[in-house]
C-alpha positions as MATLAB code, in Angstrom:
seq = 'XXXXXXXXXXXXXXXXXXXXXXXXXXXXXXXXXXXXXXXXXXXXXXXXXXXXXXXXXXXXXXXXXXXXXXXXXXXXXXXXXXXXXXXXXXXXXXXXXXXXXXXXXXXXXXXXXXXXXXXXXXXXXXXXXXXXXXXXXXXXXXXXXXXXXXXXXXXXXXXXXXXXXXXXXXXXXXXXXXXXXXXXXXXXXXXXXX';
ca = [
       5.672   47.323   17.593;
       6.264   44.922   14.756;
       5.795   46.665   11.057;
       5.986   44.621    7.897;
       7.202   45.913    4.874;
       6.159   43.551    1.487;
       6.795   46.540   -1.816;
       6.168   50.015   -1.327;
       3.150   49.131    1.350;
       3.622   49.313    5.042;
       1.353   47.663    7.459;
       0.685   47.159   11.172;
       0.836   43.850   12.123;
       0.549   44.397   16.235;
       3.380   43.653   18.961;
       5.158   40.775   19.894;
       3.357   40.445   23.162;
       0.079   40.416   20.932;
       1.742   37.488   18.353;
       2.951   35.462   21.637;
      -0.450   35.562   23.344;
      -2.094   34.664   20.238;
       0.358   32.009   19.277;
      -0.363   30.706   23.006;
      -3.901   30.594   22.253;
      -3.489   28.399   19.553;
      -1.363   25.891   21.213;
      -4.006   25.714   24.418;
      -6.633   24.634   21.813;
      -4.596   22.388   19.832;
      -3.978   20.312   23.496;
      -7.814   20.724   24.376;
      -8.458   19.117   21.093;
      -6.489   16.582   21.779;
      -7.522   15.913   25.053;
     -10.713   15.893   23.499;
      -9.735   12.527   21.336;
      -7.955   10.951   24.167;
     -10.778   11.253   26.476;
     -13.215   10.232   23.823;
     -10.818    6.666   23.323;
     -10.866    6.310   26.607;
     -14.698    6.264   27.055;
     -14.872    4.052   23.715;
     -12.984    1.583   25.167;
     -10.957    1.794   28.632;
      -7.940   -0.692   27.106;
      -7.551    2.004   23.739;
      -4.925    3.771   25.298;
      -1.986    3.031   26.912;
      -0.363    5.998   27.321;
      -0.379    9.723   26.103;
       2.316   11.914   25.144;
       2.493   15.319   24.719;
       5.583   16.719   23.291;
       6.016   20.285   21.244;
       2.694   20.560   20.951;
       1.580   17.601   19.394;
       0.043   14.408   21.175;
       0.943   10.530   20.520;
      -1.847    8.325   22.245;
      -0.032    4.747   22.366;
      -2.437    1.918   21.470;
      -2.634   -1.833   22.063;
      -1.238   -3.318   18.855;
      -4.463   -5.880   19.084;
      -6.575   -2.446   19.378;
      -4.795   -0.546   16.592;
      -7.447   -1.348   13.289;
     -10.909   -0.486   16.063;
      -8.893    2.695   17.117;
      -7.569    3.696   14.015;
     -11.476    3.257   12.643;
     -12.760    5.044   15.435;
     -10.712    7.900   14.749;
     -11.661    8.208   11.233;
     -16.059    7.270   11.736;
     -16.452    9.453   14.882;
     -13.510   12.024   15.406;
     -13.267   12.486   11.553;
      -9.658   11.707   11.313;
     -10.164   11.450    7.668;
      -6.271   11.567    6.122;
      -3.346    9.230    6.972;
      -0.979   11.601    6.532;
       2.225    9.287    7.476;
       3.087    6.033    8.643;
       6.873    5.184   10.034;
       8.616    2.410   12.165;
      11.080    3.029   14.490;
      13.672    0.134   15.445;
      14.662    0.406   19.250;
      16.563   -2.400   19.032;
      17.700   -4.076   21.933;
      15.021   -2.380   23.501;
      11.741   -4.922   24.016;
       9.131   -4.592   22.797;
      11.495   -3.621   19.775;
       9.370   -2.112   17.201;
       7.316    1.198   17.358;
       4.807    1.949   14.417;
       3.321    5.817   14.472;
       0.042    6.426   12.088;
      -0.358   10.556   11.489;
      -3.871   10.951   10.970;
      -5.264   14.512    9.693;
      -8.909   15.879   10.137;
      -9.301   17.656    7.517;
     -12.815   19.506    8.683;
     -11.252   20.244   12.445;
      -7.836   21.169   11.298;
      -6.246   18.471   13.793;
      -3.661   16.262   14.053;
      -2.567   13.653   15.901;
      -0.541   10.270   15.929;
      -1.312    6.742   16.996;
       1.474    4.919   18.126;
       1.733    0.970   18.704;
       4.866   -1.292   19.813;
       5.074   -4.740   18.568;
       7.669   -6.971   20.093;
      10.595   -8.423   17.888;
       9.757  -12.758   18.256;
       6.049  -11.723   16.747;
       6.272   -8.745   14.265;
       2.900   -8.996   13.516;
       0.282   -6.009   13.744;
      -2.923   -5.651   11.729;
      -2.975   -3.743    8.252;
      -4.782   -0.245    8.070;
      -5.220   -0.794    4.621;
      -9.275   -1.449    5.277;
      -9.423    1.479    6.778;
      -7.420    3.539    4.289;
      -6.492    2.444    0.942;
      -3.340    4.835    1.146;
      -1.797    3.254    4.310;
      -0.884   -0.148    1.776;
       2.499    1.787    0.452;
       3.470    2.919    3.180;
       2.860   -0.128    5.288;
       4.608   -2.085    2.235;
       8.056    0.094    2.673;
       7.649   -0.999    6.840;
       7.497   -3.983    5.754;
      10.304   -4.176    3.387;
      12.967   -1.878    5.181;
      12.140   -2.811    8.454;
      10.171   -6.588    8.083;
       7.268   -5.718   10.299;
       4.217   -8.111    8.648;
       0.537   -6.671    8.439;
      -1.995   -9.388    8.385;
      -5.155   -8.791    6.022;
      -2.731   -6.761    3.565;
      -3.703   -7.049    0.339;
      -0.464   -6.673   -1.512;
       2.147   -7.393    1.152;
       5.545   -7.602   -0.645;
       8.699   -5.649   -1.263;
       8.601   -1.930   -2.648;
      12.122   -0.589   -2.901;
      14.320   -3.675   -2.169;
      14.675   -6.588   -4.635;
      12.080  -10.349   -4.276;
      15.199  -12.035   -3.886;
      16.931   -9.292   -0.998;
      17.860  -11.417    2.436;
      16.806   -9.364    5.578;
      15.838   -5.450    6.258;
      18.477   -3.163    5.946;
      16.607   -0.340    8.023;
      16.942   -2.661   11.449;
      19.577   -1.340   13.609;
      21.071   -4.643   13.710;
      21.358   -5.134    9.885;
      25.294   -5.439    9.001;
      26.303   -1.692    7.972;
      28.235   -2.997    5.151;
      25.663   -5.393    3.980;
      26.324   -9.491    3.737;
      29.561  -10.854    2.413;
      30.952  -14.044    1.076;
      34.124  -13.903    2.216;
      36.520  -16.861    0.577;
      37.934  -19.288    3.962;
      41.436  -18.009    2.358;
      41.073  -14.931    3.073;
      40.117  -15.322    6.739;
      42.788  -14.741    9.317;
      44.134  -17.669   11.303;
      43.821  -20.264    8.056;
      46.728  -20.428    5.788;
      47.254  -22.060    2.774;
];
């Protein structure tokens, strides 16, 4: 029996077994919702999805780089994905392709969530802009492109956020040099004397 105590009031609030079952009932409908998405992507169009994965309770479909803007609008016309919520990059560097973008959309009137992932390969960092689909995604796809130097074609303001104009390289890559760039004088480097 679980009791909660909040001031002077007691009150019931049922067992743990009852909490658990419910909790499980929650998570059952958050994966048949979506399932629910995937499957609908899938009969939109067969090359949408990749690959899904399920992990904690919460789904990643993987989509096509080229497919990313029609899936991303699809989500947000039909399955009322109406919020971008987030947008990261990941650098898997040495791993090919290299970069991984994840979009968090948000339906606001279903109370779901879900994330649309994409990989785009290190010699072409190139992936289109989400920005026509949702003004909000241009910050956050301006800081991907600054930290990490993934380019989004059709974006309307593409240029650097946090670093300087004049800033050489990304310093969120995982092979940017930890201590930064250095001019180091030829005197000071071993093997050369004076």
């Amino acid at each position: 029996m679980v009791i909660s105590i909040s001031g002077k009031r007691a009150r019931w609030t049922g067992t743990n077994k009852q909490q658990r079952v419910k909790q499980k009932r929650v998570a059952e409908n958050v994966n048949q919702n979506a399932n629910a998405v995937v499957e609908h992507l899938r009969v939109w169009n067969p090359k949408s999805v990749e690959d899904v994965i399920e992990f904690r309770g919460e789904t990643t479909v993987v989509v096509p780089h080229g497919l990313l803007r029609a899936a991303a609008k699809e989500c947000r016309d039909t399955l009322q994905f109406d919020l971008l919520s987030d947008a990261t990059c990941v650098d898997r560097f040495p791993v090919e392709p290299r970069f991984e973008l994840n979009y968090h959309l948000t339906s606001i009137p279903k109370k779901q969530k879900i994330r649309l992932r994409t990989r785009v390969p290190s010699d072409h960092p190139y992936v289109d802009s989400l920005v026509p689909v949702w003004l909000g995604a241009g910050w956050l796809e301006r800081e991907i492109f600054d930290l990490m130097g993934v380019h989004f074609n059709d974006h309307p303001d593409l240029r650097r956020i946090l670093m300087p104009e004049d800033w050489k390289g990304h310093p969120l890559r995982r092979d940017y040099p930890v201590e930064g760039f250095r001019d180091i004088p030829a005197t000071y480097l071993p093997g050369l004397k004076k």
